[in-house]
Structures are given as structure tokens and as C-alpha cells.
N, C-alpha and C positions, 0 to 999 in steps of 0.2 A: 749388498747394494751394487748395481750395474755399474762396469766401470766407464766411467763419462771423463774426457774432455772439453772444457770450453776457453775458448779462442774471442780475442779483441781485435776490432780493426785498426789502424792507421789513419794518419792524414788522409781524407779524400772523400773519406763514407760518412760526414757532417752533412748536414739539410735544415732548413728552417722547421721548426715545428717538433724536431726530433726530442725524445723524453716525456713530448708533454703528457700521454700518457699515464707514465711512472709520478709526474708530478701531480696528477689530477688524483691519483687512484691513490698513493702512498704521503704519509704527512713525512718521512723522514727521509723522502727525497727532493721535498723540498728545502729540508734543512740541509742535507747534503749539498746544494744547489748553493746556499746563502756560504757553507764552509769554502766550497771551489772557489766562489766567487768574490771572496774575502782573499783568500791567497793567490787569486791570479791577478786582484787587482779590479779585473770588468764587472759588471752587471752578469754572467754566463748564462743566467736562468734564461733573462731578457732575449741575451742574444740570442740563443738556443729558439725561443720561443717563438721571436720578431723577425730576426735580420737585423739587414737586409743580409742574402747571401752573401755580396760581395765583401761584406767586414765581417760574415760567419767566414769566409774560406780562408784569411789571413791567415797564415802561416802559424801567427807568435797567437792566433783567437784559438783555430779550430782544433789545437792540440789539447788544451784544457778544456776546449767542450765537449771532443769525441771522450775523453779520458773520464771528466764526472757523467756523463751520460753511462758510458758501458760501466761502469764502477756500481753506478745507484742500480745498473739493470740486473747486477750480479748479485747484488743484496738482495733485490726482489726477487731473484731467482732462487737464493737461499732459504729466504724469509716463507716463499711458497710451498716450496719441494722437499727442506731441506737436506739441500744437496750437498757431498763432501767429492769433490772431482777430483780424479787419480792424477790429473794432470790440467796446467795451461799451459794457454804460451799467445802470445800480440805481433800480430803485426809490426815491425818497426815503432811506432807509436804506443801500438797495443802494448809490448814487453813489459813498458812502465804502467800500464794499467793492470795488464797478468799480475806484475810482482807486488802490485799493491794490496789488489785481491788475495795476494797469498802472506800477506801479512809484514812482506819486506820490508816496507818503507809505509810510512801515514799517510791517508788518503790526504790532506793538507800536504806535504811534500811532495807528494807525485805530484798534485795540479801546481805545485811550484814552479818544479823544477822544468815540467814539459811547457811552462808557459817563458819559463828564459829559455829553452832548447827551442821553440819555437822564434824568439827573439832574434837568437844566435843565428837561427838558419837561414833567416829572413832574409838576414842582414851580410850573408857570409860573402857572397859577389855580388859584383856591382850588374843590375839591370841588364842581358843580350849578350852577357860575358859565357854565363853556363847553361845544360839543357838537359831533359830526360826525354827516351821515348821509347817507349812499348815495342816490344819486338815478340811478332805472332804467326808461329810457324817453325820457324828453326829448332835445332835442337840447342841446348844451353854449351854445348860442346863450339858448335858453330858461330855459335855471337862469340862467346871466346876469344877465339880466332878475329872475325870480322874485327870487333874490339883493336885486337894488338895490330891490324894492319893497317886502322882508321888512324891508331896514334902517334904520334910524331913530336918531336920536342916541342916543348910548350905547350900542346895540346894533345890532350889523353881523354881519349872514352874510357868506358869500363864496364861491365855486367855489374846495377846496383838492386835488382832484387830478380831472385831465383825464384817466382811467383806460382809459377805450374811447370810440367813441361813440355807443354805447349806457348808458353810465356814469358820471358824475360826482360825486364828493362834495363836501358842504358844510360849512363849518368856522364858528364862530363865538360869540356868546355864544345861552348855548341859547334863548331866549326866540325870537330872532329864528331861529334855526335850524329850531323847530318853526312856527315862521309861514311861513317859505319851502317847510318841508315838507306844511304843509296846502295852500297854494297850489296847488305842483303836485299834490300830492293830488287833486282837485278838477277837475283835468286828465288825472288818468286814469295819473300816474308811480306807483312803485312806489315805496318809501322805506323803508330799514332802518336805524334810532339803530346807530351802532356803541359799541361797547363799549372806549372809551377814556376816559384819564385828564385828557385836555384838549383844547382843540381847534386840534390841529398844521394848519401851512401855513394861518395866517392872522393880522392884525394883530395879536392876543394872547398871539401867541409873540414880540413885539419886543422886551420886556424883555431876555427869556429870548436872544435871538439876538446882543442886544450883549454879552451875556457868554459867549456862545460863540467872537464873532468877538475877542476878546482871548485866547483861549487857542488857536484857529487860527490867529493870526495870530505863537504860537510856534514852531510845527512845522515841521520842515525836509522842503519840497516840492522833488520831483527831477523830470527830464523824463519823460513819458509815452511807455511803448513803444506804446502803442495808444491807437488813436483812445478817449475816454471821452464818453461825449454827458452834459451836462448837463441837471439838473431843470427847472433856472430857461428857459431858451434854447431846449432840446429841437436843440440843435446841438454840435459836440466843442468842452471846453476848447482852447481856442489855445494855453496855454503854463502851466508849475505857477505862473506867477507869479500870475494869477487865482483860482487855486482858491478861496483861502480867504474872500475875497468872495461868488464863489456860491455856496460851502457856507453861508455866511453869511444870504445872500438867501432860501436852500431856506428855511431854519426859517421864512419867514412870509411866501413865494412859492407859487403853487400846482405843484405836480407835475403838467409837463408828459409824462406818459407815452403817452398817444395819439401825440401828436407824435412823440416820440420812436420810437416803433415803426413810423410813419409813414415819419419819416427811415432808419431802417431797413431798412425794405422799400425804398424808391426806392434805395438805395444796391447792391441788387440783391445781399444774400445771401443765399448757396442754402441755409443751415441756420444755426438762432438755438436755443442749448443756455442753458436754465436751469440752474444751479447752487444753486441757494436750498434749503432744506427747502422742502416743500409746491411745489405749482407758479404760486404763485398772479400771478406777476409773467410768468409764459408766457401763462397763461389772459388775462389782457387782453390780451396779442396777437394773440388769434386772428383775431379780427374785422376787424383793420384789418393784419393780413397773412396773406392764404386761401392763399397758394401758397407759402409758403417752410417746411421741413421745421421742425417744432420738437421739439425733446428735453427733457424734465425730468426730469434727472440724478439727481435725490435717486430715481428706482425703479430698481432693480437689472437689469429687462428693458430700460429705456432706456439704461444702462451699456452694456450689452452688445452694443446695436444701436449708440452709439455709438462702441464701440473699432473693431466690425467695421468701421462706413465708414471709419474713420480708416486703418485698418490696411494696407488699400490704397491710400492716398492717398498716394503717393510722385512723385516726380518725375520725367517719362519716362525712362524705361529704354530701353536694345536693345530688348527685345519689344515696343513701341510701336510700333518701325517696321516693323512685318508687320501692324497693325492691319487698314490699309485691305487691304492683298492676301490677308490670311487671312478680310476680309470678302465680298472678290469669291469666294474658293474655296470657302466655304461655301454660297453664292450658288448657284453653278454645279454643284456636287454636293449641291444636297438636290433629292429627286426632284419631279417636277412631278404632278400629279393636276383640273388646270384647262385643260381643251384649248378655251376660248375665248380667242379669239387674240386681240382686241382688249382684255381686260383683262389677258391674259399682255403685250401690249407695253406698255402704259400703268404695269401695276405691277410688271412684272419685266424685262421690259428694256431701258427708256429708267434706268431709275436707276442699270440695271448699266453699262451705255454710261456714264452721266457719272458714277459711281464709279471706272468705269475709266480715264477722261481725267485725274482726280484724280491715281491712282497714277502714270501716266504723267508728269505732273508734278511728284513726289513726288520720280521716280526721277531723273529730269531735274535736280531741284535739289540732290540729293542731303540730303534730313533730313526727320525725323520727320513723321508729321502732328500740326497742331494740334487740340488742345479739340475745337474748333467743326469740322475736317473729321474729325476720328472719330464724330463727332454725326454729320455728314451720312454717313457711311460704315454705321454701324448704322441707320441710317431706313432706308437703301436694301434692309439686311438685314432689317429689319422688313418693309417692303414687297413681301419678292420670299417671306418665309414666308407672311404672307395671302395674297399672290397665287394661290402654288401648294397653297394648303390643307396644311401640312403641321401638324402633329399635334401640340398643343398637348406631350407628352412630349417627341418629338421636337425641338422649339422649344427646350425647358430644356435638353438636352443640348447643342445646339452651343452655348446661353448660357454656360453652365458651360464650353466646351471653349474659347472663345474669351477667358472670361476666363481657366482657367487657364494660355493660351499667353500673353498680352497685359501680366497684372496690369494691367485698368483694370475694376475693380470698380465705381468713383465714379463712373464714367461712366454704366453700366449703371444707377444709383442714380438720378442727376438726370436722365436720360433717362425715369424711372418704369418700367423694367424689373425692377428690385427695389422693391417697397414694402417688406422686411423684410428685413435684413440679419444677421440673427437667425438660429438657426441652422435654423431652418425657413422659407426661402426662399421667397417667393413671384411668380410673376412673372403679368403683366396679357400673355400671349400671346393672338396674334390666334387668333381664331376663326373 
């Protein structure tokens, strides 16, 4: 199985209308819907459904409805693909939807608990007291800096999410928030006040976090099927016995998500599926991972590209093991139109030579080939189509005919012979 990442967003990426979807299409995400909204207390479906915005974006609302939204989306994602992901990890928000997914804690406590954590934050300063604001441009080294020279007794900025690094936000009481942001101002940063109720992931939330960490500290935590990376660390919970300490720390820690997408990418998976409404916990990924495929599940065209790869993604079968020799056979009957012999040996018959020595050891051990020599068995195949100039239509037919003798679709995918898995095909044939 491909190894896959999938990631939750936070406060912020809520919208009217989001799930409906999932609830139109799935009967047990409507029951999921009646569970959340049973323990959060509201109507969630409604509000999810309805609105108005303004009381979807409450603080102590839109935490229990980002959470059963990407929760019910991950199920469907299961339920599709059935998908087992190497790893998660959320957004600030997202973490307690990750570990729910990963079996930490019941989908009924998570939408509990993040619907008093939204309560809590709501309510943690008083109205023009605190502020956050986007800082775009600097490096996260620099706001740092900016940060400790903005603060002064009684009033502290702080870097409260490490978001890209191109990106960081600043959390604080507001006086010192807009000093840190003229600073960089002044240096040429880009800086947007956000439109929050207090200012999360920084010492202002401490009140508000000892009274969170008393009611996390009720909840019955179970072992994690999947790796979960945390906020605080931007590395996997070690065991549920911790949890409720770094969940604790998140509320007035800064969100380590660069990091964490960082750790991500080095752990070398081939595809990272957001779950979230909106996509906005993928989009800071981009930057600080350019080569790994990403999905944002909440559009219907990404669904669809997503079921396709899955779809195929099955475990060698019998038709694996004619891989390599139905790759030498196509090799040897697609016609040639390149009568320069030293690029015809260099790129069509030294690969077919050590494709063939392959086989021959294949047959010898008797069993399948691996991953990595069906990779080298299709490069060869790549190589021996440029070589011979064969014809970009011609090209997609034997693609098409080798995957439907083979079933390895996924192969064809991470190799970037399909960029679109959709049902309009497309392939990057030589030319």
C-alpha cells in the first residue's frame, strides 16, 4: 500500500454548506452528524448546513463542526479506498480530530471536548484585550526576534503558529502585536489582523488551558492505530498516556506545522489527502513539500481522483508476475523509426539487456517482482518508446494495455505517467 498521510484543518476552514455532500451521499454521516450534535449540545448538522456564518464561525460552534465534518470525511475516505495511512497529524484543531481518527479518544469526546476548548478560548480575554496577525514574508527566525523586541512588561507578542516558511503568526496582547507588526512592516513583511476572538497559542490562553487540562485529564485515551504527529513537538505521540498534556500545552504553545509537514515529507510519503472543509491545512504544505501528490478531499474532482488511485492499489496479485516480461514484450514489438544506432543501443538495447537479466532472475527465484524493479522495468519501457519515436497515441495504448493485463495503475501514477487518474487520463509521453 502507498504510503499516505492525511492531515485536518483548524479553526477557520468552516463554511456554510460544508459536509453536505457526505450527508447527502452517506446514511452514517448523517448519524455521525445527530452523535456530534448530541455531545456538543447544538443542532451541528443544521448549522453546518444553514448558518448563518456568523454563529458557524463562533469559536465554542466552529470547532465541533470542522471536527465532525473532517471526522465523517475520513470515514468516507476509508469506507471508499480502504485506506490504512502511515501517518496524521491537524492543524491546532485538526490534532484532536487526527487522534480521534486514530482511535485515541471517541468520536463523541473529541466533539466534546473541542466544543468546551472552544468555550474556554472564547471566553479566555476580555473583547480589544488580545490579537493575532499573519506575518508574510520574513523568515520565522525574524518574527522571533520582532516578537521579543515588540514585548514589554504586561505586554508579550509571540510566534503562535509556524504555518510555512514563508508564514508565521503572531499571538498576543494587541498593543504589542501591532508594534511587532509595524516593525516588520517597516521591513518590507506583509501582515493581515486576523479576525479572531482572542489570541490562541500564546500565554493568554493559560488560564483558559488549566481548565481544559482538568477535563482532558477525564477522558478515556486508547492506543493509536496511526502514527499522530503532534502540535506542540511536530513529532508522533509516543503513547495515549501523554495526550492530554500536549493537548494541554497546544492551547498556549505555538503550532508547529511547518515542522510537522517538514517531518512529513522526510518520512517519504507519496501522497498527503486533506480531509478538512476548505483546504487550507494542505495549502501550507505546499511549500515545504513540492514533490509529494496532495489531495483536498472536500472537492468532488479530488474524490474522484482519489478513489481512482486507491482503487488499484491492491496487493500483488498473479498478474504482477508478467510485469517485467510483458514489459520486455512490448519492448520488442513496438516498431522502431530511429535507424541511428548509437542512440538505438544506448536507449533501447542496453535497458532491454538488463531488463532481461532481471527476468531471468525473477524466473530463477521463482516470485514476483518488487515496487522498485517494476520501476526499473517501466523506465526501460519508457526509454525504449523515445528511443524508437513511437507515437505519443501509440504510447497510451500499450500504457493502457499493460495496466489492464498487470492491475498496477499506482505504479504508473508515482512514476508520473498518469498525472490524472480521473477519468480523462493523461499521460507525460515522450516525444
Amino acid at each position: 500500500m502507498m504510503r499516505a498521510a492525511v492531515i485536518f484543518p483548524g479553526q477557520g476552514a468552516q463554511y456554510v454548506g460544508m459536509a453536505k455532500e457526505l450527508t447527502d451521499k452517506y446514511a452514517f454521516a448523517r448519524t455521525r452528524f445527530a452523535e456530534a450534535s448530541d455531545a456538543a449540545g447544538i443542532d451541528l448538522l443544521k448549522l453546518c448546513a444553514e448558518g448563518p456564518l456568523d454563529r458557524l464561525t463562533l469559536t465554542a460552534n466552529a470547532q465541533p463542526a470542522v471536527l465532525a465534518a473532517s471526522y465523517i470525511a475520513f470515514e468516507a475516505l476509508q469506507q471508499e479506498t480502504g485506506l490504512e495511512p502511515t501517518m496524521l497529524a491537524g492543524h491546532s484543531l485538526g490534532e484532536y480530530t487526527a487522534l480521534a481518527c486514530a482511535g485515541g479518544l471517541s468520536f463523541y469526546d473529541a466533539v466534546r471536548i473541542v466544543r468546551y476548548r472552544g468555550q474556554l478560548m472564547q471566553q479566555a480575554v476580555a473583547p480589544g484585550i488580545g490579537a493575532m496577525m499573519s506575518i508574510i514574508g520574513p523568515s520565522a527566525e525574524r518574527v522571533e526576534c520582532a516578537c521579543a523586541e515588540a514585548t514589554m512588561p504586561g505586554s508579550v507578542v509571540v510566534i503562535s503558529n509556524y504555518n510555512s516558511p514563508e508564514q508565521t503568526v503572531i499571538s498576543g496582547h494587541s498593543d504589542a502585536v501591532e508594534r511587532c507588526g509595524e516593525l516588520l512592516q517597516e521591513e518590507g513583511a506583509k501582515t493581515v489582523k486576523l479576525n479572531v476572538s482572542a489570541p490562541f497559542h500564546s500565554p493568554l490562553m493559560e488560564e483558559a488551558s488549566e481548565s481544559l487540562r482538568e477535563e482532558l485529564l477525564k477522558l478515556d485515551y486508547k492506543p493509536l492505530r496511526y502514527q499522530v504527529i503532534s502540535n506542540v513537538t511536530a513529532l508522533p505521540h509516543h503513547n495515549e498516556s501523554g495526550i492530554a498534556e500536549l493537548l494541554t500545552r497546544q492551547l498556549t504553545a505555538p503550532v508547529m506545522w511547518a515542522q510537522t509537514a517538514a517531518y512529513i515529507a522526510q518520512h517519504k510519503m507519496a501522497i498527503c489527502i486533506d480531509t478538512g472543509p476548505s483546504s487550507i491545512a494542505l495549502n501550507l504544505m505546499r511549500s515545504t513539500s513540492p514533490t509529494m501528490k496532495l489531495f483536498a478531499y472536500d472537492k468532488t474532482v479530488e474524490q474522484d481522483r482519489v478513489h481512482r488511485l486507491f482503487r488499484h492499489m491492491r496487493p500483488a496479485a498473479p498478474s504482477t508476475l508478467a510485469f517485467v516480461s510483458r514489459c520486455l514484450a512490448i519492448a520488442v514489438c513496438t516498431p522502431n523509426t530511429n535507424w541511428n544506432a548509437s542512440e538505438y543501443e544506448e536507449g533501447a538495447a542496453k535497458p532491454y539487456k538488463d531488463i532481461h537479466q532481471l527476468q531471468l532472475k525473477l524466473d530463477e527465484e521463482g516470485r514476483a517482482p518488487t515496487d522498485e524493479e517494476m520501476a526499473r522495468a517501466l523506465e526501460m519501457l519508457v526509454s525504449v518508446f523515445e528511443t524508437k519515436r513511437t507515437p505519443p497515441a501509440e504510447q497510451r495504448r500499450r500504457y493502457e494495455q499493460l495496466m489492464k493485463e498487470t492491475g498496477t495503475e499506482s505504479l504508473f501514477y508515482d512514476k508520473g505517467l498518469i498525472d490524472d487518474v480521473a477519468s480523462e487520463r493523461q499521460y507525460p509521453v515522450s516525444r
